[in-house]
C-alpha positions in Angstrom: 52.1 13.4 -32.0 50.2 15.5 -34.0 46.2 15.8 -32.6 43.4 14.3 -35.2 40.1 14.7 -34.2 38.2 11.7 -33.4 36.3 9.6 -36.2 38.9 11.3 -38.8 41.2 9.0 -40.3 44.3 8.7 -38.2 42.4 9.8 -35.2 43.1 7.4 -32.0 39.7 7.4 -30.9 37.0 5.9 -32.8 33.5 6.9 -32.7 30.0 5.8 -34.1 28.1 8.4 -36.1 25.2 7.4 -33.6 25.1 6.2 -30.1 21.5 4.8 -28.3 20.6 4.2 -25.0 22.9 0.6 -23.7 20.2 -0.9 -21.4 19.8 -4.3 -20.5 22.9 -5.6 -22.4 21.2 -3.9 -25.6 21.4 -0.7 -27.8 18.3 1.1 -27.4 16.9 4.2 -29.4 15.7 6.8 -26.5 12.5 6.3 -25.8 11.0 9.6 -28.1 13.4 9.1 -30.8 15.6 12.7 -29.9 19.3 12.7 -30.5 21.8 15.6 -29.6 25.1 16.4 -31.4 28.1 15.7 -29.2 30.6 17.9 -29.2 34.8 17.9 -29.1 35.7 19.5 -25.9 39.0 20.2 -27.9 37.2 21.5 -31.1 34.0 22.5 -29.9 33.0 20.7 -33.3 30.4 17.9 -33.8 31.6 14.3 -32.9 28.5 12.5 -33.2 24.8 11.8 -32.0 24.0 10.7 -28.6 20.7 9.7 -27.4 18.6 12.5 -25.6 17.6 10.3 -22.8 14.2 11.1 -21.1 12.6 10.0 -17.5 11.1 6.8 -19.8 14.7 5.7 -20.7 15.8 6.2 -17.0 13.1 4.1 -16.0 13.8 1.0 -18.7 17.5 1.2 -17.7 16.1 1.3 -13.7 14.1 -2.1 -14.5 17.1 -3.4 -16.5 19.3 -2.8 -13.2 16.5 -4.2 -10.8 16.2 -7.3 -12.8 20.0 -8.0 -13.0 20.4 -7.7 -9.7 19.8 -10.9 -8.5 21.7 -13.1 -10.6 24.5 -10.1 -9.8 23.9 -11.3 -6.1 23.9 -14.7 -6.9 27.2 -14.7 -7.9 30.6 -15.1 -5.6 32.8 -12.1 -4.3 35.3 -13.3 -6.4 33.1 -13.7 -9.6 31.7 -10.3 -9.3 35.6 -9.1 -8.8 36.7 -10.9 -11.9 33.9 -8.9 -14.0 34.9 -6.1 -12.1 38.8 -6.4 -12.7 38.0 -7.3 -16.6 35.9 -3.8 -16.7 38.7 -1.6 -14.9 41.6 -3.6 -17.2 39.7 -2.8 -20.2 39.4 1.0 -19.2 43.0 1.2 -18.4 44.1 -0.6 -21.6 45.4 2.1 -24.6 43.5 2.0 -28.1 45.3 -0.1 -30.0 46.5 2.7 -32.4 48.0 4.3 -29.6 50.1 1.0 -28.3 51.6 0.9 -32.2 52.6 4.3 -31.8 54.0 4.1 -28.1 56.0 0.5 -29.8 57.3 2.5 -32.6 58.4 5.5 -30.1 60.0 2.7 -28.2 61.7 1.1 -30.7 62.9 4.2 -32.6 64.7 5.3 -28.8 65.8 2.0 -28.7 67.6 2.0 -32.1 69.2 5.6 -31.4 71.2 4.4 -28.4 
């Protein structure tokens, strides 16, 4: 498979021109307005803008956290696992362009036996 940088056509990984701050269940713009170009550890080459995140957005996504936490502690062991599991499933699961390409490999290895 031939490497395409991400947010290029083809590319397995998509990408935002712009990311903010996710506090609180919402996209935030830092709190003075800075972004910083992210870079391709592959390309060394701009991928996008993240938010420069200051002491202020620490503290907003500290209160967000403090505030969540109850109704986090309200709910069962096996509610808080089911959240949990549905987070680490999601992680684990391939980009969907990448499980077309591992069907096709599959099916091309299949059709060559």
């Amino acid at each position: 498979m031939k490497y395409i940088p991400p947010g290029q056509t083809g590319s397995i990984v998509g990408v935002q021109p712009r990311y903010e701050n996710f506090i609180g269940g919402k996209w935030l713009p830092p709190a003075v307005g800075e972004y910083r170009v992210d870079l391709s550890p592959a390309t060394a080459r701009p991928i996008c803008e993240v938010a420069e995140s200051t002491p202020e957005d620490v503290e907003l996504a500290l209160d967000a956290a403090h505030a969540a936490k109850d109704e986090w502690g309200e709910k069962s062991a096996a509610q808080r696992a089911a959240v949990l599991n549905k987070i680490a499933d999601a992680i684990d699961e391939p980009p969907a362009a990448a499980r077309c390409s591992s069907r096709r490999r599959r099916r091309r290895g299949r059709s060559s036996s």
